[in-house]
C-alpha positions in Angstrom: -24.3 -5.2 -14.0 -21.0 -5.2 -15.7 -18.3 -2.5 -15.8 -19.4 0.5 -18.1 -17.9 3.6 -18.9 -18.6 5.0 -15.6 -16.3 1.9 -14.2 -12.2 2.0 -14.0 -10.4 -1.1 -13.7 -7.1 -0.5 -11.5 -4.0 -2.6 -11.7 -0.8 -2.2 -11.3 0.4 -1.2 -14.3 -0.7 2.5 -15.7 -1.3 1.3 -18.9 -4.2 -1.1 -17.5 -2.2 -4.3 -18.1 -2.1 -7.0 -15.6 0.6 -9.1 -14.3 -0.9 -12.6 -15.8 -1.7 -15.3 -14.1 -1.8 -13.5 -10.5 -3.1 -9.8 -10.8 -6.8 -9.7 -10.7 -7.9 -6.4 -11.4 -10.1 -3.9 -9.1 -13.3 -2.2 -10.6 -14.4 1.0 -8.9 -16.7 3.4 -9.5 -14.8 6.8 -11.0 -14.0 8.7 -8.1 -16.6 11.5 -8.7 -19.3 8.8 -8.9 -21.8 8.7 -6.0 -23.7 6.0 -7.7 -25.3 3.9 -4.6 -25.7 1.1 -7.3 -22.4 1.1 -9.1 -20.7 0.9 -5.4 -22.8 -1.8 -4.1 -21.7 -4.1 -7.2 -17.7 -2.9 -7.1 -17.9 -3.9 -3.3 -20.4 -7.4 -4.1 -18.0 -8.4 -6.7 -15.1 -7.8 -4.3 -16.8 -9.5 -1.7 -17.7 -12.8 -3.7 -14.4 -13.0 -5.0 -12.5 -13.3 -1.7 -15.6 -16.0 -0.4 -14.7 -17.9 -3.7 -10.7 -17.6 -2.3 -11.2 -19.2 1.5 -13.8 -21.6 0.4 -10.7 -22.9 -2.1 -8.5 -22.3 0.6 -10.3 -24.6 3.5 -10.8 -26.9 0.9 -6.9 -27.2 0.2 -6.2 -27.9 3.8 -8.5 -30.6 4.2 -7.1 -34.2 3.1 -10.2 -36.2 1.2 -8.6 -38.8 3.2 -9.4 -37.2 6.3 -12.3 -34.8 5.8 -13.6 -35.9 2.5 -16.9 -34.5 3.1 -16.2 -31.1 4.5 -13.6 -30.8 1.3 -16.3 -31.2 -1.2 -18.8 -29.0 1.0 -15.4 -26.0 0.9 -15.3 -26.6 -2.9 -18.8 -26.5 -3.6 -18.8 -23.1 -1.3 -16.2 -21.7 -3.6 -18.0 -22.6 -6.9 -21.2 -21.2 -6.2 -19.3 -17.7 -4.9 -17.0 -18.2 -8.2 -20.1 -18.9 -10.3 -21.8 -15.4 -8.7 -18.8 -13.6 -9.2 -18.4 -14.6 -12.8 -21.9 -13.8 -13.6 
Protein backbone atom coordinates (compact mmCIF):
# COMPACT_ATOMS: atom_id res chain seq x y z
CA UNK A 1 0.00 0.00 0.00
CA UNK A 2 1.19 3.47 -0.57
CA UNK A 3 -0.15 6.80 0.73
CA UNK A 4 -3.60 7.68 -1.04
CA UNK A 5 -5.87 10.39 -0.67
CA UNK A 6 -7.09 9.07 2.55
CA UNK A 7 -3.20 9.58 3.75
CA UNK A 8 -1.60 13.01 5.09
CA UNK A 9 2.03 13.35 5.16
CA UNK A 10 3.02 15.71 8.38
CA UNK A 11 6.24 17.69 8.56
CA UNK A 12 7.18 20.45 9.93
CA UNK A 13 6.48 22.94 7.71
CA UNK A 14 2.55 23.75 6.96
CA UNK A 15 3.08 23.92 3.47
CA UNK A 16 4.21 20.13 3.39
CA UNK A 17 7.85 20.89 2.65
CA UNK A 18 10.52 19.15 4.39
CA UNK A 19 13.71 20.30 5.88
CA UNK A 20 16.17 18.27 3.30
CA UNK A 21 18.41 16.01 3.97
CA UNK A 22 17.13 15.31 7.81
CA UNK A 23 13.17 15.59 7.93
CA UNK A 24 11.60 12.45 7.02
CA UNK A 25 8.07 12.88 6.85
CA UNK A 26 5.11 11.01 8.97
CA UNK A 27 2.12 9.41 7.03
CA UNK A 28 -1.03 8.95 9.04
CA UNK A 29 -4.25 8.08 8.38
CA UNK A 30 -6.67 11.40 8.29
CA UNK A 31 -7.85 11.78 11.66
CA UNK A 32 -11.46 10.74 11.06
CA UNK A 33 -10.17 7.53 9.46
CA UNK A 34 -10.80 4.31 11.36
CA UNK A 35 -9.33 2.28 8.63
CA UNK A 36 -7.73 -0.96 10.64
CA UNK A 37 -5.60 -1.31 7.35
CA UNK A 38 -4.47 2.20 6.64
CA UNK A 39 -3.25 2.25 10.44
CA UNK A 40 -1.49 -0.99 10.48
CA UNK A 41 0.66 0.23 7.34
CA UNK A 42 1.33 4.08 8.85
CA UNK A 43 2.49 2.25 12.13
CA UNK A 44 4.57 -0.86 9.84
CA UNK A 45 6.16 1.77 7.89
CA UNK A 46 7.07 3.60 11.08
CA UNK A 47 8.21 0.66 12.65
CA UNK A 48 10.54 -0.63 9.75
CA UNK A 49 11.99 2.65 9.44
CA UNK A 50 13.36 2.98 12.97
CA UNK A 51 14.74 -1.05 12.70
CA UNK A 52 16.42 0.22 9.43
CA UNK A 53 17.94 3.30 11.94
CA UNK A 54 19.60 0.90 14.93
CA UNK A 55 20.56 -1.78 12.64
CA UNK A 56 22.79 1.31 10.94
CA UNK A 57 23.43 2.49 14.12
CA UNK A 58 25.00 -0.93 15.88
CA UNK A 59 26.69 -1.25 12.73
CA UNK A 60 28.44 2.27 13.09
CA UNK A 61 29.72 1.36 16.53
CA UNK A 62 31.29 -1.70 15.58
CA UNK A 63 35.05 -1.36 14.20
CA UNK A 64 35.33 -4.15 11.03
CA UNK A 65 38.62 -4.40 12.77
CA UNK A 66 37.12 -5.57 15.83
CA UNK A 67 33.73 -7.06 15.08
CA UNK A 68 33.77 -7.45 11.39
CA UNK A 69 31.24 -10.00 11.27
CA UNK A 70 28.63 -8.65 13.62
CA UNK A 71 29.10 -5.17 11.44
CA UNK A 72 28.04 -6.79 8.18
CA UNK A 73 25.31 -8.92 10.07
CA UNK A 74 23.94 -4.86 11.68
CA UNK A 75 24.18 -3.68 8.01
CA UNK A 76 22.58 -6.45 6.42
CA UNK A 77 19.75 -6.09 9.33
CA UNK A 78 19.26 -2.48 8.17
CA UNK A 79 19.07 -3.24 4.41
CA UNK A 80 16.54 -5.71 4.55
CA UNK A 81 14.28 -3.26 7.05
CA UNK A 82 15.38 -0.33 4.50
CA UNK A 83 14.49 -2.53 1.48
CA UNK A 84 10.81 -3.33 3.37
CA UNK A 85 10.38 0.08 4.16
CA UNK A 86 11.03 1.35 0.66
CA UNK A 87 8.80 -1.12 -0.86
Amino acid sequence: MHPTPEMVIHTREPSGELEQPFEKPVILPRTEDRDPARHAWADARFATDIMAEHGLFFALLMPPEVANKERTEALAFAEGFSSVHTA
